[in-house]
N, C-alpha and C positions, 0 to 999 in steps of 0.2 A: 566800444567806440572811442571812450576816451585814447585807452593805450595808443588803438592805429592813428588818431590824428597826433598823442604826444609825439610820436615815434615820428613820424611824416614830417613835423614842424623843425623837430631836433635834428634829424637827418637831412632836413631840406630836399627830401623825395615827391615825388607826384604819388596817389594814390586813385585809381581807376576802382570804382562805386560800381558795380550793377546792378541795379536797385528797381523795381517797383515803388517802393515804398518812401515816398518825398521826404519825412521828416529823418531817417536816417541820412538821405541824399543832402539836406537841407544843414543837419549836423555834422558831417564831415567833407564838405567840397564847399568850395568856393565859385565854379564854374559847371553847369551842367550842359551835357548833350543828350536829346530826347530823339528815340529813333523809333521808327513806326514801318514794320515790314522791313527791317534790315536796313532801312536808309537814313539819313541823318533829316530830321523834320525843322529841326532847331537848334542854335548853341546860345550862350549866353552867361553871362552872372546871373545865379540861381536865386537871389531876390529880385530881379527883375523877369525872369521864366517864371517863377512862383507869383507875383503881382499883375504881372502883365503880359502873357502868353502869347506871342504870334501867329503861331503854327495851330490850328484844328485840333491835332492832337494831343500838343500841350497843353490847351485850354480844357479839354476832356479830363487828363491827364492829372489836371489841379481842382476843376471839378469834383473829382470822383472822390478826392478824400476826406471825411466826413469834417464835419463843423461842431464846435464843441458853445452846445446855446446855450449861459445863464441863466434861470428865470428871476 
């Protein structure tokens, strides 16, 4: 993950994520778009997608992956 975003930075390239998985998403983009049956549900900066969800499915989307509890 390092190399694609050093490469991307260095190059000043876009790099297109398709991801399930938020924390990979969360580590290499700056900008995410969340699509639900092929259509776009939501776009945004992915700390404010991740924080603050608009779309139903986004809010699922950030629900669903797990919490990490201290005791």
């Amino acid at each position: 993950m390092e190399l694609l975003r050093a490469v991307s930075d260095a190059e000043g390239v876009a790099l297109l994520v398709v991801s399930h998985d938020l924390g990979v998403v969360a580590a290499l983009c700056s900008d995410v778009v969340v699509l639900a049956g092929g259509r776009v549900v939501e776009t945004g900066p992915i700390d404010r997608v991740l924080t603050d969800p608009v779309s139903r499915e986004a809010h699922a989307l950030v629900a669903a992956v797990p919490r990490l509890v201290l005791a």
